[in-house]
Structure formats: C-alpha cells, structure tokens
C-alpha positions in Angstrom: 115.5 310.0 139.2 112.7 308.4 140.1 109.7 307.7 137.6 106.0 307.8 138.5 103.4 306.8 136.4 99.7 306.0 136.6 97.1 303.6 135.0 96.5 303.8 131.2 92.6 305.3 131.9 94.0 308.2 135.0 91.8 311.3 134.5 94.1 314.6 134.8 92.4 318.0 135.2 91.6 321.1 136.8 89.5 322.3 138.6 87.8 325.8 139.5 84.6 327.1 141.0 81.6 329.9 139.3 81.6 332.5 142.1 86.0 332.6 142.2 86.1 333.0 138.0 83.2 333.9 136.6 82.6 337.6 137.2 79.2 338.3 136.3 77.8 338.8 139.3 74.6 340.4 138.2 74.3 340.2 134.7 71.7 337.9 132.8 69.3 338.0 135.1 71.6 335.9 138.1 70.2 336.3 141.3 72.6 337.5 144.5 74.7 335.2 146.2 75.8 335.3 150.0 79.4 335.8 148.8 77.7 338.4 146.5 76.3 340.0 149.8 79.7 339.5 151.9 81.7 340.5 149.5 79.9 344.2 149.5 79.7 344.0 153.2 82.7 346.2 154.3 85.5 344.4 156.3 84.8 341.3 155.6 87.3 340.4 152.9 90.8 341.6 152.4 91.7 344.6 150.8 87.8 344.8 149.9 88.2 342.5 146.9 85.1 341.1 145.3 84.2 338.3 142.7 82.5 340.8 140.3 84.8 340.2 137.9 87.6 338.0 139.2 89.1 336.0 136.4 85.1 337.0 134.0 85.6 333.5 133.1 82.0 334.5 131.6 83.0 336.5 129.2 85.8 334.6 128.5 85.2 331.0 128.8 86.0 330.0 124.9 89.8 331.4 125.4 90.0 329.7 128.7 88.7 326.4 127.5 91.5 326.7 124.7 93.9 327.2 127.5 93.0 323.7 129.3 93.2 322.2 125.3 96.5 323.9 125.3 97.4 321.9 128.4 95.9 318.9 127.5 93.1 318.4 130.1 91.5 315.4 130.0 88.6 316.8 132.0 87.5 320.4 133.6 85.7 320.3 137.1 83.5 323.6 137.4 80.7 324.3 139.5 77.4 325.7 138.6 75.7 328.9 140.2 72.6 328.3 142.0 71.7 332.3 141.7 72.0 331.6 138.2 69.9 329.3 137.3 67.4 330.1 140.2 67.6 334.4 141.5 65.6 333.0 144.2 67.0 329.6 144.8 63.8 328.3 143.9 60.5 329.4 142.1 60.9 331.1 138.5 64.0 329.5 136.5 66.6 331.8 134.7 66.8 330.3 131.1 69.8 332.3 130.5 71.7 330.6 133.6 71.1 327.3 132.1 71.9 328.9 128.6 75.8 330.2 130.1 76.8 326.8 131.0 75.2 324.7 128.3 77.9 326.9 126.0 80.1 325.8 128.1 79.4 322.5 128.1 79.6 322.4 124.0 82.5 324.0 124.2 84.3 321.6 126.4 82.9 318.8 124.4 84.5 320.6 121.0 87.7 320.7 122.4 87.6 317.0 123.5 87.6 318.0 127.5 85.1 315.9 129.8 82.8 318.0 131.7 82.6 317.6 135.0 80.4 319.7 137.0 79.5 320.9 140.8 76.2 321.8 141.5 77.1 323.3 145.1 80.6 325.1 145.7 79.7 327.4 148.4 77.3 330.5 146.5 74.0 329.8 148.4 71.5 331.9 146.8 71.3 335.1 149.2 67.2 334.8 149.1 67.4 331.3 150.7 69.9 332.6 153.5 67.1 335.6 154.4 65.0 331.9 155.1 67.4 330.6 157.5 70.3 329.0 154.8 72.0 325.9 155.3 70.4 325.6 158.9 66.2 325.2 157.2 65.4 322.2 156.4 63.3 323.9 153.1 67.1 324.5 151.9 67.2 320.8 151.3 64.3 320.1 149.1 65.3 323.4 147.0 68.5 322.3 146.6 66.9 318.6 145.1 65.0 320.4 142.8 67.3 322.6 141.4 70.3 319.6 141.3 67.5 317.7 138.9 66.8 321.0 136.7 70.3 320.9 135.9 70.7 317.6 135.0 67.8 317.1 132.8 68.7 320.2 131.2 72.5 319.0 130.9 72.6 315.5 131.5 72.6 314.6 127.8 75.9 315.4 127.2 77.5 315.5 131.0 77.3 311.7 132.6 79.0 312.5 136.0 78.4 315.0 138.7 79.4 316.2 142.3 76.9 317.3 144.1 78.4 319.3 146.4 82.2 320.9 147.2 83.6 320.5 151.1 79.8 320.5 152.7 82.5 320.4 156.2 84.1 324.0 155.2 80.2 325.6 154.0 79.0 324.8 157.4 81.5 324.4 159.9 83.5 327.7 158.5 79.8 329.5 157.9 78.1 328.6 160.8 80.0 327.7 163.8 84.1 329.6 162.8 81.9 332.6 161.5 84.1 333.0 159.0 82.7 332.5 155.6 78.9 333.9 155.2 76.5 334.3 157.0 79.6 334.6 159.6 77.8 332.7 162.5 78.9 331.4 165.9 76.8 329.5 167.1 77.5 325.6 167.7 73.7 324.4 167.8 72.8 326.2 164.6 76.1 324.6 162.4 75.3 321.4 163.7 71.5 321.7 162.7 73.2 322.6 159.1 75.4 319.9 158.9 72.1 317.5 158.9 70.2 319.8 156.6 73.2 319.7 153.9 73.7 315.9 155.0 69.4 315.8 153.8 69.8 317.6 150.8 72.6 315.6 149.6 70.6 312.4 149.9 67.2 314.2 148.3 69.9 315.7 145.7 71.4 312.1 144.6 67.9 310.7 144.1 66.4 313.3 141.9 69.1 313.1 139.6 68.9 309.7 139.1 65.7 309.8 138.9 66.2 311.6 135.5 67.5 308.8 134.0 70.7 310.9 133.2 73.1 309.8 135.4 76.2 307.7 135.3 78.1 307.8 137.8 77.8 310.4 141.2 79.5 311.8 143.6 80.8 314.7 146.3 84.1 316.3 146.5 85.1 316.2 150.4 87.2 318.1 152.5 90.1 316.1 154.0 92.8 316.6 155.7 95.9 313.8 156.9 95.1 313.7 160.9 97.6 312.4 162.9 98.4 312.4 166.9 100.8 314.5 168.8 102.6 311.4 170.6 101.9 308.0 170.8 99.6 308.3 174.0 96.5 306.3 173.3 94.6 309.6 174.4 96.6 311.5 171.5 95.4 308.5 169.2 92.1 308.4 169.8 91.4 312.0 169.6 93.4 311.9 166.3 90.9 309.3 165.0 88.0 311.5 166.3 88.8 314.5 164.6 89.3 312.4 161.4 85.8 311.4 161.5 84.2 314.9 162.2 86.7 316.8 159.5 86.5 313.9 157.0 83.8 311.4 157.3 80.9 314.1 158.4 79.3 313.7 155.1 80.5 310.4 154.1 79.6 308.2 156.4 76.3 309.4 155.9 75.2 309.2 152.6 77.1 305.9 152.0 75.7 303.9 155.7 73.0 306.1 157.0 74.7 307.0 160.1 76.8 309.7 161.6 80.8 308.7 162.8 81.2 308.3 166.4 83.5 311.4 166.6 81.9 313.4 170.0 83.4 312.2 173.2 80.6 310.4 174.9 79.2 309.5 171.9 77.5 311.1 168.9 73.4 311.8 169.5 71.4 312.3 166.4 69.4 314.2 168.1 71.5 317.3 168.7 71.9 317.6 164.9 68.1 318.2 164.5 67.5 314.7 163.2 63.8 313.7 162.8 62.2 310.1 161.9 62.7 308.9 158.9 66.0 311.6 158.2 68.6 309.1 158.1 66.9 306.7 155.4 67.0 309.9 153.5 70.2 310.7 154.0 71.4 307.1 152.7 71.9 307.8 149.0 75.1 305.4 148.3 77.6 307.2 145.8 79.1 306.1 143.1 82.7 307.5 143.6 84.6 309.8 146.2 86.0 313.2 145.7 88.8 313.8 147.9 90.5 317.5 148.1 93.0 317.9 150.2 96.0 320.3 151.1 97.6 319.6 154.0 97.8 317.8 157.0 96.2 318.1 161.0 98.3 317.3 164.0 96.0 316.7 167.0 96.0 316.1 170.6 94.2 315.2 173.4 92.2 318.1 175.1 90.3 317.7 178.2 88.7 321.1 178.2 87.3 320.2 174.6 83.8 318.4 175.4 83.0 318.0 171.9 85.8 315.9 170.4 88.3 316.3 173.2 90.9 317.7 170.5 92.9 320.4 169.4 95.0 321.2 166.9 99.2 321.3 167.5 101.6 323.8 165.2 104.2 322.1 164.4 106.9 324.1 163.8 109.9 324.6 161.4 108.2 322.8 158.6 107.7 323.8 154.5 105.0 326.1 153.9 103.0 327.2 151.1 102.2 331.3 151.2 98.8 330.4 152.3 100.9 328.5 155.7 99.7 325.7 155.0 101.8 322.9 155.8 103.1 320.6 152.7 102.9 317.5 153.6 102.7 315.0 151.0 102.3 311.8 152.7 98.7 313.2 154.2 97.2 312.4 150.5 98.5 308.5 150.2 97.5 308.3 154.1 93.9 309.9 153.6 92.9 307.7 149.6 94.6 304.3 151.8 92.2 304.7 154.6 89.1 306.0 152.7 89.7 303.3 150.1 89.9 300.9 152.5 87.0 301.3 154.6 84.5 302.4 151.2 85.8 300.7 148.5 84.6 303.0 145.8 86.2 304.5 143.2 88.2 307.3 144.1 89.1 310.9 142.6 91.5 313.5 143.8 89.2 316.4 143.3 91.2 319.2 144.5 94.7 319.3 145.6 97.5 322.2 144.4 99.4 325.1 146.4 99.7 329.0 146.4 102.9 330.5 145.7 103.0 333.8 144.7 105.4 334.4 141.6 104.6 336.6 139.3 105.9 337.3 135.5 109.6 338.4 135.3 111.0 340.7 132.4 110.8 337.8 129.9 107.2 337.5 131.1 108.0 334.0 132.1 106.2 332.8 135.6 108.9 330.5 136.8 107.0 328.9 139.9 109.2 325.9 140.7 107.8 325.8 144.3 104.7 324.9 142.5 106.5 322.3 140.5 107.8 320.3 143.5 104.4 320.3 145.2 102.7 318.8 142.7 105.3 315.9 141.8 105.5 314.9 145.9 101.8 315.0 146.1 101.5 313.1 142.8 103.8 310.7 143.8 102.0 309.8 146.6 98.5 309.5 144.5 100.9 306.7 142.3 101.7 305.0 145.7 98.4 304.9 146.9 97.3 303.2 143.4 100.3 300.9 143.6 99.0 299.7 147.1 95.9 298.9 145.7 93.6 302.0 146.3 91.4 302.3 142.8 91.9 306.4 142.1 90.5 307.5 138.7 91.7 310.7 138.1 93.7 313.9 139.9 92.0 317.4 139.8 94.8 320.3 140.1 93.3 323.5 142.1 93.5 325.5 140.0 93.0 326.1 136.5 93.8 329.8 137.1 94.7 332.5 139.6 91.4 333.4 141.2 89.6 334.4 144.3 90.3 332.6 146.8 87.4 333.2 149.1 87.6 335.9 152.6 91.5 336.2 151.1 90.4 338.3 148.3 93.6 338.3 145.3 96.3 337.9 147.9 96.4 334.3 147.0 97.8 332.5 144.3 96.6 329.2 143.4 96.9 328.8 139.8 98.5 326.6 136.6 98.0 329.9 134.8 98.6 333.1 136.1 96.2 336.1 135.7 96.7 339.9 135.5 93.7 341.2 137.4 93.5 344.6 135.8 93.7 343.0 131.7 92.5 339.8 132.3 96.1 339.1 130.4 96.4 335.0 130.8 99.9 333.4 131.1 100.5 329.7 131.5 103.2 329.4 134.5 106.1 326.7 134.2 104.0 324.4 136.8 101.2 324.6 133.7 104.0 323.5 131.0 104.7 320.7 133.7 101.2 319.5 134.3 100.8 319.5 130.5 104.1 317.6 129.6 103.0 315.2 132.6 99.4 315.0 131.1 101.2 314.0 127.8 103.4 310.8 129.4 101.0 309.9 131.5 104.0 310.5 134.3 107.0 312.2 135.1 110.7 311.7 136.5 111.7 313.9 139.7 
C-alpha cells in the first residue's frame, strides 16, 4: 500500500458556507438575501427546499465547532453573511451580525481551530440586487466597505481571509446560465458583472489592508482540469481557451491587471464595461490562491461557438459521484502544477470533496466508503503536486456537514458528518473518522 504524506506545516480543514448552514434567515435583525428571495420563489429549487434552517449552524455553532475539535481540524473555512452584517448591503450596520460571528471566532480560537473566513460566498444582499447586483458598478465600492468593516472588527484575532468564493460560478451561473439568482440570460449583462466583481475584488483587497489587520489574502477560485478531445491543435487550443475563461477569469486579473486571452479573436476590455483607470484597480496582487475543484472539463473545438470556439464533450462510461460529476483525480495535480507554475504563490486547496448519499444503517453507522476513496485519490494527487515542487499550504474538505447544496435543495450529500434534517441529529460518517485519523499522521496508506 502506498503511503502519502505531506509537509510538517500542511493545513487540513473544512470548509462550509453561512447561507448552506446557518439557518437563521431572518432573525437578529439580518437583512434578505437573493437566495433568501429564490429560495421562496416557487419552482426554483428542488422539492421547494429552503436555507431557513438547513443545518441552524446558528444556533448550534458551539456543538459543531466541538465536532471539527473531535476531528482534529487544524483550521475551519466559513463565510460571512453580507445581509447580516449590512440588511441593506450598505448604510446602517447590524451589531448583532458582527456579534454571531465574533462568538464564533472565540469559539474556534478556544478549541485551538484557525479561523479562516469568506467575506463573499454567493448571498448578495437582496437590496443591492433591486440596484442592479453584481452587474452595478456601486456593488463594488459596497462590497469594499463592508470587506473592511469586517476586518477591523475581526481582524485582531483572524490574520487571513478570502475575499470571495468561485466569483466564475456567482456570475457566469447568475447572470449568463440563469441558473442561480437573479436567474439571468443575458451574455452582455454577466460579462459587465464579471468586471464589476473583478473591481470590487481589487477595492476589497486594498481596504483590508488598509486596516493594518491583514496577514496574508486571498480568493477561493473555481477550477476545473480542462483537457482536449483529441490531439487536433484546434481541440488544444480551445482546451487552453476555456481554461483561461473557467479558471483564470479572476486571477489573471487581480494578480497582472489584465484579462486572459480566452475569446476567439481576441479578448476587448471593452465589452466587459471597462472604464479608464479600471484595470489599475483591479490589480491588487494576492497573497495566496484558493483553488476548489471537483472534477474535470473535456473540450473541443466548436466553430459555431464565437465566443471561445468550445464546447464541452461527455465522456462516457466513467466513475461518478451522485451529483454526476466525473471523479477524476489527476484534474487537481494538473490544475495546482499549472497555476503554481505560472503564479508562484502559495497555494491552498480550498474546496474539493464528493456527494454520495449514504445514510445511517441500523447500528447508526454511515459507512460511506465511496467517500473514503475520493478523498485518498484526490489527496494523493495534492502530495504529488507538492512533491513536484508546487508550494500547497493546506487542503479544505467540502464539507464539514451535510447541507444545502444550492438550486439542489437536500438531495445532495456532501458532508464529513451527516445531518438528520428534521432533529438536527449530527453523526460523524466513516469518511470523517478517516479525515481525522489522516489529520492525526499527517498521511495515510491506500
């Protein structure tokens, strides 16, 4: 049996996000959120789930915290609520908002966790989306100035922050799919967010470290392993452009003050809404990367696509989680070797785990095995990827707990610990007592 293990300093945790744990959704003065709003809108999620409760991480974030001791987190990845520390997104703030996660904070501290917050995953206050969302560039200054109330109030005891979760999935998904809110279709208007979340991200990194609070920054990024149908040069270099658009989008941005050359033709600034002066804005170099990723993209050429002549190729007969996703472990050493090498910055795996669905059996034992293997292949790759050099600080496991997992609603299973809806009952799966005993050797043999 092979044994993997990592550098003596790795980072392992968990990670989660407010609006798929916390519950809550209007108590303590928190303002609504757009999944707040889509979430009540009829037929927009399955089986007309909501995240009013989901796991009420709110109410129970001290026996949830003693469940990642229990496992022996290092750190705990969480992201903060805009809505509840600004109803409005901006104006008035909401002293208990700040109050929730401060708790939270001490309470990781206590138990010898790291903190390690997100100030964006995805629950825009539903006030700024009446204003245009993602797509105003007012959105952008908001979001600096709430990023900066947070880490002044926090910042004394939390030293390292993403600013935002998968910007790529918030607007692409939201804007142009149409399928996460506001539910959009319309090209010009995601593109025009893109740049507006690409602005704030920018204005966001220099307001908090203009605090003084700071150590160390970042952004956890959507990526996916891209590769080409055939070894046509046209399959190849449409490969390579949809790797820039689906992984460098936001990077390449903030880290050089330029957008990737990923449209056929060429890329023009100008189609994203960019104004004078924007792109020195934009440039706000980070301190690490935050990489999540699942699975892998097979693309090929596609004359009829005059955007990144692309599309995407099923490949078929191939393991799948019960979300269909492919697992494909190879896409994570691929992705940290090529960002690595053309960044050079520190490195964390911000997100990365499967859903399965197994549930308690008569013992009450949640013997997810499935969820076992995935995580040793995938880990083995993040050891391979140190081993050829790549500096990676730490691996994030999504998720903590079962939780609600966005327009899917409960049907989907993500978690180290599994969660009984209806009594909030918590029971750590076998792929939990793995993690930990992994944790605890700094490795495993598979």
């Amino acid at each position: 049996m092979p044994k993997v293990t990592f550098p003596q300093e790795f980072v392992w945790g968990c990670a989660t996000a407010s609006y798929q744990i916390e519950g809550a959704w209007d108590e303590d003065g928190k303002g609504e959120s757009i999944w707040d709003r889509f979430c009540h809108t009829t037929d927009k999620v399955r089986d007309g789930d909501t995240g009013d409760v989901a796991c009420d991480h709110y109410h129970r974030y001290r026996e949830d915290v003693a469940l990642m001791k229990e496992l022996g987190l290092h750190s705990y990845r969480f992201s903060i609520s805009w809505p509840r520390i600004f109803p409005d997104g901006k104006g008035a703030v909401n002293q208990q908002g700040l109050d929730f996660y401060s708790r939270l904070v001490d309470e990781l501290l206590a138990a010898g966790i790291t903190p390690f917050p997100t100030l964006y995953h995805w629950d825009l206050p539903q006030a700024l989306q009446d204003e245009g969302g993602w797509a105003n560039r007012e959105t952008a200054q908001h979001f600096a100035d709430y990023a900066a109330t947070v880490v002044d109030h926090l910042g004394d005891r939390v030293k390292r922050w993403l600013i935002f979760n998968e910007p790529w999935v918030f607007t692409i998904l939201a804007y142009m799919a149409g399928v996460h809110p506001p539910a959009l279709r319309d090209g010009a208007t995601a593109l025009r967010a893109t740049h507006v979340v690409n602005l704030a991200q920018g204005l966001a990194a220099r307001a908090m470290r203009a605090t003084g609070k700071v150590d160390a920054l970042g952004s956890a990024f959507s990526m996916s392993g891209v590769y080409p149908a055939s070894e046509s040069e046209e399959d190849k270099a449409a490969a390579e452009r949809s790797f820039r658009f689906t992984n460098l989008w936001f990077l390449e941005p903030v880290q050089n003050g330029r957008y990737p050359d990923a449209y056929v033709g060429g890329t023009d600034p100008a189609r994203f809404g960019v104004q004078p002066g924007d792109m020195e804005l934009v440039q706000a170099p980070l301190d690490f990367i935050g990489i999540n990723l699942y699975t892998r993209n097979v693309v090929a050429y596609d004359s009829q696509d005059r955007n990144l002549g692309a599309r995407q190729v099923a490949v078929p007969d191939v393991e799948r989680t019960d979300f269909n996703w492919e697992v494909y472990p190879e896409a994570l050493h691929d992705v940290i070797a090529r960002i690595w090498e053309d960044y050079q910055l520190p490195i964390y795996i911000t997100e990365n785990g499967c859903s399965y669905g197994d549930g308690p059996d008569e013992r009450g034992v949640v013997d997810d095995q499935r969820r076992i293997s995935f995580y040793q292949r995938y880990l083995a790759q993040v050891a391979r990827a140190i081993e050829g050099g790549a500096d990676v600080r730490g691996y994030f496991a999504w998720s903590l707990m079962d939780n609600f997992e966005w327009t899917m609603g409960y049907s989907q299973r993500f978690g180290l610990v599994h969660v009984d809806y209806p009594t909030q009952q918590r029971i750590v799966k076998q792929s939990g007592y793995w993690y930990r005993d992994a944790i605890a050797a700094n490795g495993f043999e598979y």
